[in-house]
C-alpha positions as CSV (number, residue, x, y, z in Angstrom):
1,X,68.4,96.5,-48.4
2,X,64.7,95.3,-48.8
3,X,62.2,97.8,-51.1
4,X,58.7,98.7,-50.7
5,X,57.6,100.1,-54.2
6,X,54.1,102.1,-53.6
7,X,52.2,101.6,-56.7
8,X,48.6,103.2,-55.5
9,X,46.7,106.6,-56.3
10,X,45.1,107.9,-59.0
11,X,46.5,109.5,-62.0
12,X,45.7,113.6,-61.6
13,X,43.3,115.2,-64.7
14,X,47.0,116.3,-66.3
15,X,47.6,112.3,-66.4
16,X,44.0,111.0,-67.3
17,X,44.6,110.7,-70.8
18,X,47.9,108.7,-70.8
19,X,47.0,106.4,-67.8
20,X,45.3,102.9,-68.1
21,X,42.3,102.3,-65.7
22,X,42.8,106.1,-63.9
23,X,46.1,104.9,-62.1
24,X,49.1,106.8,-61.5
25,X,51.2,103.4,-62.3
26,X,49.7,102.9,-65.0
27,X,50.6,106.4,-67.3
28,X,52.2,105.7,-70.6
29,X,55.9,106.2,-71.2
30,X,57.7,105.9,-74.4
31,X,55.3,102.5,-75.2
32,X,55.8,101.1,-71.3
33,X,53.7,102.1,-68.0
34,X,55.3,104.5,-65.4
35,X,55.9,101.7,-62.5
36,X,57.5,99.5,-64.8
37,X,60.2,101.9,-66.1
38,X,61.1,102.6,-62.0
39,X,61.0,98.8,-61.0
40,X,63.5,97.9,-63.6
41,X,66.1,100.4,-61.9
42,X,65.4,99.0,-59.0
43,X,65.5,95.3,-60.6
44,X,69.3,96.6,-61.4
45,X,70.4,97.7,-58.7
46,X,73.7,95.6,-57.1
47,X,72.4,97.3,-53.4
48,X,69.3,96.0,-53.8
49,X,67.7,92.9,-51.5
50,X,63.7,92.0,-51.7
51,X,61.2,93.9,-53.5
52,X,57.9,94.8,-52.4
53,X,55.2,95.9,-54.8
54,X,52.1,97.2,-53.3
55,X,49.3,98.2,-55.4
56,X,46.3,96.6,-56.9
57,X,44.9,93.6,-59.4
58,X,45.5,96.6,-62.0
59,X,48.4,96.9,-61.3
60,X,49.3,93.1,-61.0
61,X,47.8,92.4,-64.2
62,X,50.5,95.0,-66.2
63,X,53.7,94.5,-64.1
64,X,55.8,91.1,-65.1
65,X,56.4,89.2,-62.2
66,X,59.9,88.8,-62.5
67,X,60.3,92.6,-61.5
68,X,59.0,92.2,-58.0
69,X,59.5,89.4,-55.5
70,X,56.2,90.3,-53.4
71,X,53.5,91.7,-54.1
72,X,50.8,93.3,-51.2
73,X,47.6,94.3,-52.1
74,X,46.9,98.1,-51.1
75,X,44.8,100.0,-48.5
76,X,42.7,102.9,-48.0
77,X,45.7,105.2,-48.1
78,X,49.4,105.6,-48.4
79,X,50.0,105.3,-44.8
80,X,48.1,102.1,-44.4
81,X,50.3,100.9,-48.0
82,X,53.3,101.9,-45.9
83,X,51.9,100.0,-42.6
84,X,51.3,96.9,-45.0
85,X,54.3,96.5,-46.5
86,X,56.5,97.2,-43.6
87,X,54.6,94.6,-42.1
88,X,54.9,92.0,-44.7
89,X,56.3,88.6,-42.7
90,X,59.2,88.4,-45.2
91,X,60.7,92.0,-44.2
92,X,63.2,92.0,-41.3
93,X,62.5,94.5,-39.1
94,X,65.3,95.1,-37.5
95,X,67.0,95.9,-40.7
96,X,66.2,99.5,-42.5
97,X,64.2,99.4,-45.3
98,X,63.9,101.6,-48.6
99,X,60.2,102.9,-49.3
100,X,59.5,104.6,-52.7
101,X,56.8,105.8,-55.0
102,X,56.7,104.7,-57.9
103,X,56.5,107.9,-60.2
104,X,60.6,108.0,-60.9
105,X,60.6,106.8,-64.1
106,X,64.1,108.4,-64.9
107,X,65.7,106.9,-62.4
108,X,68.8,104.6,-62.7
109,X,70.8,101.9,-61.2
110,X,73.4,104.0,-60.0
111,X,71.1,106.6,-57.9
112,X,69.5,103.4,-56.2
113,X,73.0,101.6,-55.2
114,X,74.2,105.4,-54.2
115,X,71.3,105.9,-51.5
116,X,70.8,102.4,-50.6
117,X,75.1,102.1,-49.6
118,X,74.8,105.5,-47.8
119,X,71.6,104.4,-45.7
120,X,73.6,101.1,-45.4
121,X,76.6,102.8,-44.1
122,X,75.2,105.3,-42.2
123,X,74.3,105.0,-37.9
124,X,71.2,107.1,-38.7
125,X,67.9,104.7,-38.7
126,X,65.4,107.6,-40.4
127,X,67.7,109.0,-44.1
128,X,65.7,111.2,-46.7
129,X,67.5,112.3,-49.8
130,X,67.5,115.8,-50.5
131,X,69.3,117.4,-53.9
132,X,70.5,120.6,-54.3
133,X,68.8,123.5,-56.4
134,X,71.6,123.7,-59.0
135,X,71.8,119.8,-59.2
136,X,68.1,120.2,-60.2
137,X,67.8,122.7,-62.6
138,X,71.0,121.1,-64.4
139,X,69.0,118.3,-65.4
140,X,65.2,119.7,-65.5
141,X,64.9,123.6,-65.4
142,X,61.5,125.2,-65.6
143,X,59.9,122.5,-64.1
144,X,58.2,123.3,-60.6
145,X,59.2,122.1,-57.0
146,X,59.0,122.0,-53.5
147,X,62.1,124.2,-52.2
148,X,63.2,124.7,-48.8
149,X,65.4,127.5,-48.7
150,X,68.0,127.3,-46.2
151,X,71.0,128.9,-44.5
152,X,73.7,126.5,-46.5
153,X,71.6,125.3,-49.5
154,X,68.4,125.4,-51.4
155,X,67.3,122.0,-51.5
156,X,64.2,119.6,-52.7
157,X,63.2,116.2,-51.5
158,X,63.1,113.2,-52.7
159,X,60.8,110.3,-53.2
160,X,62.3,107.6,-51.1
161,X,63.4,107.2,-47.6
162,X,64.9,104.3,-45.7
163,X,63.9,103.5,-42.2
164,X,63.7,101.1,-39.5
165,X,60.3,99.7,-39.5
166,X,60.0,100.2,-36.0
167,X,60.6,104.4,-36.4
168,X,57.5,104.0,-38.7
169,X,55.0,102.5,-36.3
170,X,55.8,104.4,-33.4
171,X,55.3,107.9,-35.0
172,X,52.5,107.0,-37.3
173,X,50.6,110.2,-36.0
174,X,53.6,112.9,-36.4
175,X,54.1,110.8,-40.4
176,X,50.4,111.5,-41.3
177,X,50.9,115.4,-40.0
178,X,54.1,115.9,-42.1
179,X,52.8,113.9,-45.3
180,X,49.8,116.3,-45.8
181,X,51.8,118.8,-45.0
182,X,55.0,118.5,-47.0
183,X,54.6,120.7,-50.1
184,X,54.1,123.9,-47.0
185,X,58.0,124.6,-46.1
186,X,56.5,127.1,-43.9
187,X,54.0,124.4,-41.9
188,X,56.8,121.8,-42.1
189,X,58.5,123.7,-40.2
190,X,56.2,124.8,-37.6
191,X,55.5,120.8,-37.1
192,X,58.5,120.5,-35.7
193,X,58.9,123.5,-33.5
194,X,59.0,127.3,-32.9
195,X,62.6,127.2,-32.9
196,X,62.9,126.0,-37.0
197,X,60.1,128.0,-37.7
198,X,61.6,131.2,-36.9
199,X,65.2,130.3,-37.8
200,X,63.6,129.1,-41.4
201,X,61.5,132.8,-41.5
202,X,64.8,134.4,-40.9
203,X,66.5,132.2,-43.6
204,X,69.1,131.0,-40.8
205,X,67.9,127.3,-41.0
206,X,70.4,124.7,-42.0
207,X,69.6,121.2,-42.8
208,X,71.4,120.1,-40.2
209,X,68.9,122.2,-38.0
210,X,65.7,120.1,-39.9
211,X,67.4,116.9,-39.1
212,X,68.1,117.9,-35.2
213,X,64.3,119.2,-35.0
214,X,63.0,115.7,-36.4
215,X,65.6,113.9,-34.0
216,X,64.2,115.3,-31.3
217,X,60.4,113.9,-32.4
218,X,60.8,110.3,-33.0
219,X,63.6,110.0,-30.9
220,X,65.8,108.1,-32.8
221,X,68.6,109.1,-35.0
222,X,67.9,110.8,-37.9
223,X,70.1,112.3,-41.4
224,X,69.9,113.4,-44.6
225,X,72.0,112.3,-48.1
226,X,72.5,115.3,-50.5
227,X,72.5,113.1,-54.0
228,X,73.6,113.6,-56.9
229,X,71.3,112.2,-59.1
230,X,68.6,114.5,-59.9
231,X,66.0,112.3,-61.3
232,X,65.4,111.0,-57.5
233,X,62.8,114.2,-57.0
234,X,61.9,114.8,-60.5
235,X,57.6,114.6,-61.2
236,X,56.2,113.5,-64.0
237,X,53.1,115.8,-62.9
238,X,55.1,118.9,-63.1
């Protein structure tokens, strides 16, 4: 499966003072910069096809070229990174793709391979990767997140999804809504109807109700993969 590694933003004022030239990317890690610890699990990865890096010549200056096979310069926003890349003439786009950020440094191998041979496997053509609240705090309780808290589970998202390009460019407008609002559980869920709103006020929402709400949307099919591997949500903001 082709990747699209999203390499743009600015580092926050918590990340100033470790980050080279005010980029996300570009914080300091143990001696190496943030993207480059995530590419090289993606490098790894058995799963793993073409890799796209979008960012800028800041970014191209620090990351060896052996880690990526393209590279895209960005645009004004993540969106228009996500338009670029998907639109890059070397991605097929009748395949699904993978689309990441690049601010997992503690991710492995193993928990690239895991989601990239469910997505590959799976009839859905729109997977996100969710991980349970006790997965979480195995590996990184204390630190804050995002939860949704549902009828079955208490989950967290993570920061990768694989889709068909094609899902991407005809929702563009309902993807801007829920990226600004996907840290508001409450709004998310009001986005996609009065049905999951209420069900999620009443704590009777399921995941399986989330994915059946976005289903109905973008009109394609959608699911979810509950991983294993908590490093796939885990910030190093937070």
């Amino acid at each position: 499966m082709d990747v699209i590694m999203l390499a743009g933003g600015a580092a926050g004022p918590e990340l100033a003072e470790v980050s080279e030239s005010g980029r996300k990317a570009l914080v300091r890690i143990k001696g190496d910069f943030m993207v480059n610890l995530t590419l090289r699990a993606f490098k790894d990865a058995r799963l793993r096809d073409k890799l796209f890096l979008v960012g800028n010549d800041d970014i191209k200056k620090r990351v060896p070229a052996e880690y990526y096979d393209y590279f895209i310069y960005e645009g004004g926003d993540i969106l228009e990174n996500i338009s670029r890349g998907l639109s890059h003439e070397k991605i097929d786009r009748n395949k699904k793709v993978m689309i990441t950020s690049c601010d997992i440094p503690l991710i492995g191998h193993e928990a690239v391979d895991n989601f990239i041979g469910f997505s590959q496997n799976s009839k859905a053509e729109l997977i996100y990767p969710v991980v349970e609240k006790p997965v979480y705090d195995a590996r990184f309780e204390g630190t804050r997140r995002t939860w949704y808290y549902c009828m079955d589970s208490t989950y967290t998202g993570g920061n990768f999804i694989a889709m068909k390009p094609e899902v991407f460019f005809k929702n563009e407008k309902i993807i801007f809504e829920v990226f600004n609002n996907r840290k508001n559980p409450v709004k998310m869920a009001a986005l996609f109807g009065v049905k999951l709103l209420l069900k999620y006020k009443m704590g009777y929402a399921t995941k399986e109700d989330a994915v059946s709400a976005v289903e109905n949307i973008v009109k394609t099919p959608c699911g979810t993969f509950v991983s294993r591997f908590a490093e796939i949500v885990f910030d190093v903001d937070k």
